[in-house]
C-alpha positions in Angstrom: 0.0 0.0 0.0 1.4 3.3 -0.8 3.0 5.5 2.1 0.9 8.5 3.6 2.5 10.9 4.7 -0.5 12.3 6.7 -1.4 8.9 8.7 -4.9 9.1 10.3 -4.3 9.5 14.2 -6.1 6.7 15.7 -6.5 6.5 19.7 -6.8 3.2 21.0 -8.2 3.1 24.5 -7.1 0.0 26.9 -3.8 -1.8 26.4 -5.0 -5.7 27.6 -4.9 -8.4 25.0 -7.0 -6.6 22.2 -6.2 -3.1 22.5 -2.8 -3.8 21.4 -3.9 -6.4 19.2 -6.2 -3.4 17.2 -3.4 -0.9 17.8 -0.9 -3.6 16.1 -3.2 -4.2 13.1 -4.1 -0.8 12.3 -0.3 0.4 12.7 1.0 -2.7 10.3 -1.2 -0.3 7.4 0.7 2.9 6.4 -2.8 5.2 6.5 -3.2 4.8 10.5 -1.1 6.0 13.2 -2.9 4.6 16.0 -1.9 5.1 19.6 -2.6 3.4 22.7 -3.6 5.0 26.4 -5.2 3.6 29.2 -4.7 4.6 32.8 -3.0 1.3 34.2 0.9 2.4 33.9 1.8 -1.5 33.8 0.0 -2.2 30.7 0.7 0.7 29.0 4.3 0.5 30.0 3.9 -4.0 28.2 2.1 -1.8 25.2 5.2 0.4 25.0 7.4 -2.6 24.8 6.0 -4.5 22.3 6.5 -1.6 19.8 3.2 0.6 19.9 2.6 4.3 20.5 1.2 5.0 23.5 0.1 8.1 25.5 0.2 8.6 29.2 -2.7 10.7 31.0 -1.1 13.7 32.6 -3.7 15.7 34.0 -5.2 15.1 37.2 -7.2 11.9 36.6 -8.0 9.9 33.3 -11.2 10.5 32.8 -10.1 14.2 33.3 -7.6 14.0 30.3 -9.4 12.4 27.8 -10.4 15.4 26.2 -6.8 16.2 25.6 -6.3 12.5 24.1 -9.2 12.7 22.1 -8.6 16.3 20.6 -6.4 15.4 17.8 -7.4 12.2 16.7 -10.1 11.5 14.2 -11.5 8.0 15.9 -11.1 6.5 19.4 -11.7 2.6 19.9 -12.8 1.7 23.2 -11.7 -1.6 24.0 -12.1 -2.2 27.6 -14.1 -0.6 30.5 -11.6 1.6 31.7 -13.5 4.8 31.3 -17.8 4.2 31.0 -19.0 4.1 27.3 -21.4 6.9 27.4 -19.0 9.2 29.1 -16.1 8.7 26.5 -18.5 8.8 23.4 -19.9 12.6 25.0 -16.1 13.0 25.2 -15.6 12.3 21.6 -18.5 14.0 20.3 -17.0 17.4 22.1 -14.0 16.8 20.2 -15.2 15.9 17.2 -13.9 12.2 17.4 -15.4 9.2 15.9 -16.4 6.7 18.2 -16.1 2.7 18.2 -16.3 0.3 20.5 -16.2 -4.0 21.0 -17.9 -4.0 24.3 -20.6 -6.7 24.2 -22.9 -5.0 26.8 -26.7 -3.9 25.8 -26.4 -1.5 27.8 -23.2 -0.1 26.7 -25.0 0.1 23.3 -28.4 1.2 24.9 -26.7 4.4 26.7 -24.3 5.4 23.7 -27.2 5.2 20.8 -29.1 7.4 24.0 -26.6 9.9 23.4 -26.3 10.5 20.3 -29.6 10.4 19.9 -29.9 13.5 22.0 -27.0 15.1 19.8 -28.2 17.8 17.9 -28.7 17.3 13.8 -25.5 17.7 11.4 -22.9 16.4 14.3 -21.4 14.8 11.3 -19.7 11.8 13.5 -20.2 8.3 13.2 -21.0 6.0 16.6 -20.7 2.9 16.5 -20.7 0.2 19.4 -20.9 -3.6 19.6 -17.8 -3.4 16.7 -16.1 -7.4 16.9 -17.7 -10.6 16.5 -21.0 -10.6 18.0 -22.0 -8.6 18.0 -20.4 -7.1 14.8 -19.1 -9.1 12.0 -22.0 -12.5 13.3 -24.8 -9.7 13.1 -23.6 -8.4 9.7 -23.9 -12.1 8.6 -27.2 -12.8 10.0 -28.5 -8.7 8.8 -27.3 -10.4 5.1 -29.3 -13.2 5.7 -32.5 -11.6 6.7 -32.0 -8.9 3.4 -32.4 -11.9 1.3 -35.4 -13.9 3.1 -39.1 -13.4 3.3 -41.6 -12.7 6.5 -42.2 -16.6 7.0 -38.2 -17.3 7.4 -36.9 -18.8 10.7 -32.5 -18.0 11.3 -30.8 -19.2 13.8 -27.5 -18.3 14.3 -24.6 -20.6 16.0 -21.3 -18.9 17.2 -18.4 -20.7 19.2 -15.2 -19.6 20.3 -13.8 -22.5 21.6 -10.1 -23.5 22.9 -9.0 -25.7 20.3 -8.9 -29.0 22.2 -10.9 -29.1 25.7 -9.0 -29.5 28.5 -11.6 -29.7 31.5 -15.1 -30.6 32.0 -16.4 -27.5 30.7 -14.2 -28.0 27.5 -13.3 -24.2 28.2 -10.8 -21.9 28.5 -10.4 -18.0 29.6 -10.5 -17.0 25.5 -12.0 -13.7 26.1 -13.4 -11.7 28.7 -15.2 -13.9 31.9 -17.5 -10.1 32.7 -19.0 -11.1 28.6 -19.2 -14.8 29.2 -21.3 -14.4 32.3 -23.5 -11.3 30.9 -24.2 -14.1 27.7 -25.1 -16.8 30.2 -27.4 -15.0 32.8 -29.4 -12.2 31.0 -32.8 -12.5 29.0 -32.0 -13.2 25.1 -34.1 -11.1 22.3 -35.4 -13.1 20.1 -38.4 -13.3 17.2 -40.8 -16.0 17.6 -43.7 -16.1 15.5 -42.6 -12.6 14.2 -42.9 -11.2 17.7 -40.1 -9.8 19.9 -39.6 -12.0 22.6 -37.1 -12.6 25.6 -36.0 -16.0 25.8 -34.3 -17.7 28.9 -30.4 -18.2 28.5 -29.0 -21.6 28.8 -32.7 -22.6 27.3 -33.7 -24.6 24.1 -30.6 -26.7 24.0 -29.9 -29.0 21.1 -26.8 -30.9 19.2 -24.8 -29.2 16.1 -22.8 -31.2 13.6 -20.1 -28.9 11.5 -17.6 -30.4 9.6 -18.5 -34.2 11.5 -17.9 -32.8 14.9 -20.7 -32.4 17.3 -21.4 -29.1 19.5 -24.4 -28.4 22.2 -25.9 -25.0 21.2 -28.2 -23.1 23.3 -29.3 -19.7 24.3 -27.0 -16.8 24.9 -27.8 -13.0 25.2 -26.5 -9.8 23.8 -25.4 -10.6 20.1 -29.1 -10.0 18.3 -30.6 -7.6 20.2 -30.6 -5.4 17.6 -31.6 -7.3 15.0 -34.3 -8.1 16.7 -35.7 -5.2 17.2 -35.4 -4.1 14.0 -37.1 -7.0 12.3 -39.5 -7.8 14.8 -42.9 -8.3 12.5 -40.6 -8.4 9.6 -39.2 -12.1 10.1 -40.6 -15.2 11.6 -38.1 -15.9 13.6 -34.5 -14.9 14.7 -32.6 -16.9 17.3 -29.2 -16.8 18.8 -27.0 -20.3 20.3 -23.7 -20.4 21.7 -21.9 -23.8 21.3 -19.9 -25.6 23.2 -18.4 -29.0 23.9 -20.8 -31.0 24.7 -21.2 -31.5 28.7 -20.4 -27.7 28.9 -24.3 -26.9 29.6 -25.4 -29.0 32.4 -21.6 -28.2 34.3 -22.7 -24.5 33.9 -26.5 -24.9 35.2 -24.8 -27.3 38.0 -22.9 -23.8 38.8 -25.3 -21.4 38.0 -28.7 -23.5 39.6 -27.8 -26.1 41.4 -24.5 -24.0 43.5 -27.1 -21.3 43.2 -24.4 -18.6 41.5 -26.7 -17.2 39.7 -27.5 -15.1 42.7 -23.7 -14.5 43.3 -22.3 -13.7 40.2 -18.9 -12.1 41.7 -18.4 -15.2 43.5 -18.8 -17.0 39.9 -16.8 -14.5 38.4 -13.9 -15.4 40.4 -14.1 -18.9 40.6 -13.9 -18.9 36.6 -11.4 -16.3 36.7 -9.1 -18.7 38.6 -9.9 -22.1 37.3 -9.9 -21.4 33.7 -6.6 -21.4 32.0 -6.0 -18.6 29.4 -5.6 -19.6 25.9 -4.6 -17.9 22.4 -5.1 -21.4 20.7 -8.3 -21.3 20.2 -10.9 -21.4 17.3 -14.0 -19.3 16.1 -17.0 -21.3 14.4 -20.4 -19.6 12.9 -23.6 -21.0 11.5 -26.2 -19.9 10.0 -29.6 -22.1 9.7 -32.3 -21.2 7.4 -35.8 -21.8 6.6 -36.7 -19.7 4.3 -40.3 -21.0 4.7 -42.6 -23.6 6.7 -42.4 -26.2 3.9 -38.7 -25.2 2.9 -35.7 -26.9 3.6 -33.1 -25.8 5.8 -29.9 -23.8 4.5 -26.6 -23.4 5.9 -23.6 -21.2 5.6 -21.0 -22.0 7.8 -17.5 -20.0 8.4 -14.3 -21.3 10.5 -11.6 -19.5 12.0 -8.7 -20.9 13.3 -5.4 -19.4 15.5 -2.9 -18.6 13.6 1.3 -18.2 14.6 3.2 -15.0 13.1 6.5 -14.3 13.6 6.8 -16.8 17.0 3.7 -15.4 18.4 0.4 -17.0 18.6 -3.0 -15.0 17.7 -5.7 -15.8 18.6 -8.4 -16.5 16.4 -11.1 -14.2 18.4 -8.9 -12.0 18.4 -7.9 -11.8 15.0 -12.2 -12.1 13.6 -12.9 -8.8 16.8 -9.9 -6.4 15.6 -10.2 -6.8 11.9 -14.0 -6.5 12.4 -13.2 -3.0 14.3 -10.2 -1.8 12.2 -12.5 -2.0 9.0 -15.1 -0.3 10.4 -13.0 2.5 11.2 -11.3 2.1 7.5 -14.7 2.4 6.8 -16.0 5.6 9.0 -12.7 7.4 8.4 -12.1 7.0 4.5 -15.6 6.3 2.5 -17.9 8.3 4.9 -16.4 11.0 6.5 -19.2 12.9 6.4 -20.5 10.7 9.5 -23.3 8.2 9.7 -24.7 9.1 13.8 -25.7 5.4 15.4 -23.8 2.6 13.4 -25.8 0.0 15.0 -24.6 -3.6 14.8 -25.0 -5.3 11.3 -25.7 -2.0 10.0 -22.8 -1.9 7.7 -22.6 -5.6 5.9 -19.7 -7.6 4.7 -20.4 -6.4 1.2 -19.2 -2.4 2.4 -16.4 -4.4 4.6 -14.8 -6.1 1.8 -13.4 -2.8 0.8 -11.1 -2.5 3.7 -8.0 -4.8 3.5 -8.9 -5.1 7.3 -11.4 -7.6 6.2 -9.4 -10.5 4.7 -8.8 -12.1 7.7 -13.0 -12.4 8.0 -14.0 -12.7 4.0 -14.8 -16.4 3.4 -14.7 -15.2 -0.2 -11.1 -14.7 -0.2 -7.8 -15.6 1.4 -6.8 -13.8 4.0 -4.1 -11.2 2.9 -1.6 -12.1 6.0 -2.3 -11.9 9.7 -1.1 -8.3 11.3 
């Protein structure tokens, strides 16, 4: 790709595991000089060492800086909860920032697409939360899908990110962020049923998966369709989203959750997983889409695999890989073909078809190789 010599400043907040994975990717492509802050000194100080950019807060607190940080970039990326949503987005907004995010939280998305919706008209920024896997690049899928179907259609869409071989009961691993996991396995899940909006149990409707002659439990998780629901509520007969696992996984984690009664003490389940669980970068992503385009129809399925991958000694992760490409083409996107801003970017909004644009999106374009990890 041909050199800029005016590199799009990009500021990168959080340095765990996928700040610097975005900040690495979007820094490996001439057009972004992204740089990386967060106000825990040891991970920034890591950050620093493996080669990124970074920026230390120097005024009296970090929430209290931000505006400085955010004043000459043209996008921030909020990649942990280091600073609330809403508060950075208001932040960005004020400074004329773009805003991104890959929290999974509904009400991370609920309280930014609040805010701007109380921006007044001709803000000319783009917002745009739940950026990733799912939600993100699984809801663009699924928002594809639904383009293409009629009102008597049935999806249900199948996401795992699983360590590549099980090593416990719960054939799981810490992959990616315990807070998301239990969030996923403990809130009410949109759904459509009948073409109604409904809010399903999680853990609920289990059933077995074969992909590529392997079998997977899938059940109920919440977070990645809320949107999507919503949206097409009345529009689709139905809309469903399963998590799958290893099989055994399910009744282990109802054993926790019912039968241990952790449901009703959440931190205590927090930190059990958080210390039993062994962190993992070899893992594996794998997404499904069923479809019934009618009553009398036959089913239909797409399915998409993503594997770690090793670069230069050092394993990646194949979540991710799928949640910082997902983010870094979106912000390809929001800072090169619309400029102009597009308010609330909610997820699935912008499909794979717009996405294919940004070399970003090779690593996630079944259609074509990927062009080298970052």
């Amino acid at each position: 790709m041909t050199p800029n010599q005016n590199p799009i400043p990009i500021l990168v907040l959080g340095a765990g595991r996928m700040g610097q994975r975005i900040a690495a990717m979007l820094g490996q492509d001439s057009r972004f000089a992204p740089v990386i802050a967060t106000p825990d000194s040891e991970a920034l100080a890591l950050a620093a060492r493996n080669g990124l950019a970074t920026a230390a807060p120097g005024g009296s607190g970090f929430r209290d800086d931000l505006g400085r940080l955010l004043a000459p970039v043209r996008a921030v990326i909020l990649t942990d909860t280091s600073a609330p949503a809403r508060d950075v987005a208001r932040l960005a907004h004020e400074s004329g920032t773009h805003y991104l995010d890959i929290l999974e939280s509904a009400a991370t998305h609920e309280a930014v697409a609040g805010l701007v919706a109380s921006l007044p008209p001709g803000h000319g920024l783009s917002f745009a939360p739940g950026c990733g896997l799912a939600p993100g690049h699984v809801t663009a899928l699924a928002a594809e899908a639904l383009s293409r179907v009629g009102p008597e259609a049935e999806i249900t869409v199948f996401v795992g990110v699983l360590p590549t071989h099980p090593v416990n009961r719960l054939g799981y691993a810490n992959i990616w962020s315990i807070d998301g996991l239990i969030g996923e396995y403990t809130s009410p899940c949109l759904a459509i049923r009948g073409g109604d909006l409904v809010a399903l149990p999680p853990l609920a409707e289990a059933e077995q998966v074969t992909l590529a002659g392997a079998t997977y439990e899938a059940f109920t998780t919440a977070g990645s369709l809320d949107a999507l629901a919503r949206a097409h509520a009345g529009r689709v007969g139905g809309l469903v989203f399963k998590t799958l696992r290893y099989p055994g996984h399910l009744d282990y984690m109802q054993f926790l959750l019912d039968d241990m009664g952790l449901s009703r003490r959440l931190y205590q389940l927090r930190s059990l997983l958080m210390t039993a669980l062994p962190k993992t970068d070899d893992d594996r992503v794998l997404i499904a889409l069923r479809i019934r385009p009618s009553l009398a129809g036959d089913e239909i399925w797409t399915r998409q695999f993503l594997h770690a991958t090793t670069v230069a000694g050092h394993r990646l992760s194949a979540i991710g890989s799928a949640t910082a490409a997902h983010v870094c083409a979106m912000t390809d996107l929001i800072c090169t073909t619309m400029p102009g801003g597009g308010g609330l970017i909610a997820p699935g909004a912008v499909g794979p078809a717009l996405l294919r644009a940004s070399p970003f999106f090779d690593l996630l374009d079944p259609a074509r190789p990927a062009a080298g990890a970052a």
